[in-house]
C-alpha positions as CSV (number, residue, x, y, z in Angstrom):
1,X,28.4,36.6,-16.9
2,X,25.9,38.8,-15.8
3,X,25.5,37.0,-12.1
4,X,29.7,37.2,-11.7
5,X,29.4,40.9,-12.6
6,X,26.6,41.5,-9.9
7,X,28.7,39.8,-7.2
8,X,32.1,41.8,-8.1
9,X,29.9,44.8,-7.7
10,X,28.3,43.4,-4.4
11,X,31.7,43.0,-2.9
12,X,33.4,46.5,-3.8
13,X,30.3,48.4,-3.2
14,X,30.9,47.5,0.9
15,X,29.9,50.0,4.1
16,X,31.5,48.7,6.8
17,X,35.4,48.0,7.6
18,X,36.8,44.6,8.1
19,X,38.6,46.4,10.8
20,X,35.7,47.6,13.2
21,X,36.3,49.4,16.7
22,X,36.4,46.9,19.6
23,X,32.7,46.9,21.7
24,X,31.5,50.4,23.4
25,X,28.1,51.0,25.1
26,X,26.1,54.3,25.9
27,X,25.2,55.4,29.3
28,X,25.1,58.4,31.7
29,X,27.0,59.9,34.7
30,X,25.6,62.8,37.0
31,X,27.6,66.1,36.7
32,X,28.6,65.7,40.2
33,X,30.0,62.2,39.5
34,X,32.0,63.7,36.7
35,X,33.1,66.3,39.0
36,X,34.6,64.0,42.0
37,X,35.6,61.3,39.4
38,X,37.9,64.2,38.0
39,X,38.7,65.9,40.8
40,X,40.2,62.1,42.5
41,X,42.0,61.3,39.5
42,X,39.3,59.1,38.3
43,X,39.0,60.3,35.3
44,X,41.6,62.3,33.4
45,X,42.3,63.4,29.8
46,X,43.6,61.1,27.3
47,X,47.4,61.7,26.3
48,X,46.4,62.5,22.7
49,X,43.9,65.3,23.4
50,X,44.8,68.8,22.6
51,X,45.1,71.8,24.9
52,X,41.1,73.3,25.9
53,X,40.5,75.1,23.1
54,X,36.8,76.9,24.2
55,X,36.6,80.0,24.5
56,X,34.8,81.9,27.2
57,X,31.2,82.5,24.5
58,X,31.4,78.7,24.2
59,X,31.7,78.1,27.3
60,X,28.7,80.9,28.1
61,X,26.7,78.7,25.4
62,X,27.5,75.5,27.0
63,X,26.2,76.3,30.2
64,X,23.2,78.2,29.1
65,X,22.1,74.9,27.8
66,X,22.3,73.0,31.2
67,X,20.9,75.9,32.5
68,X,17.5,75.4,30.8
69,X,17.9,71.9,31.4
70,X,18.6,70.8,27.9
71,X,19.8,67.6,26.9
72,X,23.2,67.3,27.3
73,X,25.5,64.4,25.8
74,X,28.3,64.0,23.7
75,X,31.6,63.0,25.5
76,X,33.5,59.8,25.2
77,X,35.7,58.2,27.9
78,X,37.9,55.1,27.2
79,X,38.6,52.5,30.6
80,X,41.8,52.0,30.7
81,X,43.3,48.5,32.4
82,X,43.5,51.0,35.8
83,X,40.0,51.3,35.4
84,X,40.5,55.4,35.2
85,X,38.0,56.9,32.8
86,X,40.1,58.5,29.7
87,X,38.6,61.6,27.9
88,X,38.2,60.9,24.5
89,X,36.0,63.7,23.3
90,X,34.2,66.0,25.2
91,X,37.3,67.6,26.8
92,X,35.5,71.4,26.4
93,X,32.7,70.6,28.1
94,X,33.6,68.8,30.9
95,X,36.5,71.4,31.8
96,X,33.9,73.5,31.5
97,X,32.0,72.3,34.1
98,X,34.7,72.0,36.3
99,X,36.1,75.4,35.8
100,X,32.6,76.6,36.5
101,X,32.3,74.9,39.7
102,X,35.4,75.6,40.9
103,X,34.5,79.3,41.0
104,X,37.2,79.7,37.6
105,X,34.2,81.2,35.3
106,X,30.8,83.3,36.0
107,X,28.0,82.2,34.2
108,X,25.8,85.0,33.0
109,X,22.2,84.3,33.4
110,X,19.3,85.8,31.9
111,X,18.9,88.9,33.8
112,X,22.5,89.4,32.5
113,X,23.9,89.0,36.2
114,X,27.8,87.1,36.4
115,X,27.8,84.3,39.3
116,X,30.0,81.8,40.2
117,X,28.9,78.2,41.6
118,X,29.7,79.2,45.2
119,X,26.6,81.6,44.8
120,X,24.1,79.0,43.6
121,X,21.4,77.9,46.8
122,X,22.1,75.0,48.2
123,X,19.0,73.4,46.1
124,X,20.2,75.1,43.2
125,X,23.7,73.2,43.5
126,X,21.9,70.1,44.1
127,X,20.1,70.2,41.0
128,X,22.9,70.9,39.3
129,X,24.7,68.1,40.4
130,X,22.2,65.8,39.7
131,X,21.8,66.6,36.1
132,X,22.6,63.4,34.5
133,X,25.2,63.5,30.9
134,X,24.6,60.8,28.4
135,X,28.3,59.5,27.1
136,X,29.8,56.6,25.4
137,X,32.2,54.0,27.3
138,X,35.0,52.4,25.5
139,X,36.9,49.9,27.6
140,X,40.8,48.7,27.6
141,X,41.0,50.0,23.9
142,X,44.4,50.2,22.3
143,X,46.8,53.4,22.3
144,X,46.4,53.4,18.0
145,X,42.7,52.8,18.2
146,X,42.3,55.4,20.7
147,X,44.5,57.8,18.8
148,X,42.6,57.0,15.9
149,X,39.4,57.5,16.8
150,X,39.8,61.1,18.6
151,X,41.0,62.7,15.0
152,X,37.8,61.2,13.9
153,X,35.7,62.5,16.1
154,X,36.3,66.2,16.6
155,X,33.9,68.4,18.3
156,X,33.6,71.8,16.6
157,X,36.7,72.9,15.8
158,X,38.6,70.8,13.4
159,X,42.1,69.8,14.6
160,X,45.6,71.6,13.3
161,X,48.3,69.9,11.6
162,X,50.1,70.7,15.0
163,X,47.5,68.8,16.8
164,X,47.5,65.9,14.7
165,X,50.8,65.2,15.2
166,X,50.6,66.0,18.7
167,X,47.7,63.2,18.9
168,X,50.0,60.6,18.6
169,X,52.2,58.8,21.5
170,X,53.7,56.5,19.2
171,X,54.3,58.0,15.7
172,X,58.0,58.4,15.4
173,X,57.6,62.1,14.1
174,X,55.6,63.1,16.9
175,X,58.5,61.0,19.2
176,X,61.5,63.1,17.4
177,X,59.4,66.1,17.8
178,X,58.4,65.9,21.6
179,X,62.8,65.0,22.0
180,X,63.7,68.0,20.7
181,X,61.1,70.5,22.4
182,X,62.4,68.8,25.5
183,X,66.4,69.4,24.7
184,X,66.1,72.7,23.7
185,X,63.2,73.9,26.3
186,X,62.6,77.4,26.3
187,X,64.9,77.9,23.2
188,X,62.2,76.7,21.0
189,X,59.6,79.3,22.1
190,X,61.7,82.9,23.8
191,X,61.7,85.6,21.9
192,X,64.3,86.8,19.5
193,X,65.6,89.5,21.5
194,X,66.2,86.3,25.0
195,X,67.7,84.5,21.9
196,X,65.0,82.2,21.3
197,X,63.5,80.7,18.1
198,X,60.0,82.5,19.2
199,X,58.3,79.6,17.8
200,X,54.4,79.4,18.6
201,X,52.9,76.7,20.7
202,X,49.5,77.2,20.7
203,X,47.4,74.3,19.0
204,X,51.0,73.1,19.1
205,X,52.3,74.8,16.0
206,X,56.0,74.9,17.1
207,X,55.4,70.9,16.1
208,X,54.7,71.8,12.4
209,X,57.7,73.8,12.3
210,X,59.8,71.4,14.1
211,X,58.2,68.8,11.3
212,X,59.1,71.0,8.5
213,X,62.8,71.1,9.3
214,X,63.3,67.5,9.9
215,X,61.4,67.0,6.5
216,X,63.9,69.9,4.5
217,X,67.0,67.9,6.1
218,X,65.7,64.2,4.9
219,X,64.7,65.4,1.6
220,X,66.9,68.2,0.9
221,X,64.7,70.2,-0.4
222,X,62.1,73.3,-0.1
223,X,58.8,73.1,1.8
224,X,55.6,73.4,1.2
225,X,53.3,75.2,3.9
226,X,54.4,74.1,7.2
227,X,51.7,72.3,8.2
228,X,51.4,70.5,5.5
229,X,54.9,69.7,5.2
230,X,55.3,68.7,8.9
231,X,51.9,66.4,8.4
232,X,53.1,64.7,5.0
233,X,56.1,63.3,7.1
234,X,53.8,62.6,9.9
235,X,51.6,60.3,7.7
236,X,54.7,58.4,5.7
237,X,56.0,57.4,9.6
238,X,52.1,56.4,10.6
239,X,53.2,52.5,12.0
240,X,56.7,52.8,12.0
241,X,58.3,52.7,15.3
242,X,61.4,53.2,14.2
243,X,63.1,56.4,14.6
244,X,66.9,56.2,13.0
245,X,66.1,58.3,10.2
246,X,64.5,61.0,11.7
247,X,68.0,61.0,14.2
């Protein structure tokens, strides 16, 4: 009795899923690789990541570290079957980079002086360039695992309702929603007085209110917050492709 009870417990008291990621591996890429690779189209954001949300003190902080050649690691690219490099995470800091070395942000360095890239020696670029960032490859993983793993893995600032349902390419919420913002265009997000809805799309909150009105006409009844409203729905559709209702 006592052995059966030890092996139920042994078998609910599990870690790991039965469901585990497919393969990935860790290595490292030269900011100057990162910049060509994104600059020819070899690498490029994932569909499901949200809009660069850093703001110009995190990007300041961010740079700061490279420039006192700390170690610097973190982001996650997916190969797709093109063999382009997808970001999965890390989307802040590599625009970063490449907004700074396009000459789109000063860096302030210690002696409190703004310069751009363009004003860096030669040597100085150089260096820079060959700074080498640790990241973690995925390769040929699916749309849902992708999706999956990038509201897992946020970096710093957690992700909206808005941007949750944004994340997906498949859900049938997210479909509906992404129909209608392209239908009624500028509509949606003019002011009142241009006869708009003035809805707000940053961190894609015109989605959570989109969401909220297809969830009062299916249920008939009152919401609750937006976001969570618009997310409830999202989450009861998670695996469905079908759309009919939501129609």
């Amino acid at each position: 009795m006592m052995n059966q009870q030890l092996e139920e417990d042994s078998a609910t008291n599990v870690f790991f899923s039965e469901n585990p990621y497919p393969p990935h591996h860790f290595t490292t890429k030269s900011i100057g690789q990162i910049y060509n690779e994104f600059k020819s189209g070899d690498i490029t954001t994932h569909p499901c990541q949200r809009n660069f949300v850093w703001t110009n003190t995190q990007k300041q902080k961010f740079l700061t570290t490279i420039s006192k050649k700390g170690p610097i690691s973190g982001p996650q690219f997916n190969k797709n079957t093109d063999s382009i490099s997808e970001i999965m995470d890390g989307q802040n800091r590599i625009k970063t980079i490449i907004d700074f070395m396009n000459d789109e942000f000063q860096f302030e360095n210690e002696m409190g002086i703004k310069i751009f890239y363009s004003q860096l020696s030669n040597s100085q670029k150089r260096m820079f360039r060959n700074i080498q960032i640790g990241y973690t490859e995925t390769s040929e993983w699916t749309t849902d695992e992708c999706e999956e793993n990038f509201c897992e893995i946020q970096e710093g600032m957690p992700l909206t309702a808005g941007e949750k349902i944004n994340s997906s390419t498949t859900n049938p919420v997210t479909v509906a929603c992404k129909q209608i913002e392209q239908q009624l265009g500028e509509f949606l997000t003019n002011p009142i007085k241009k006869c708009g809805l003035n809805l707000n799309v940053k961190r894609y909150k015109h989605l959570e209110v989109l969401g909220t009105l297809m969830d009062m006409t299916i249920h008939n009844k009152f919401p609750q917050k937006e976001g969570k409203t618009a997310l409830d729905l999202f989450d009861t559709y998670k695996g469905d492709g079908n759309i009919h209702e939501l129609n």
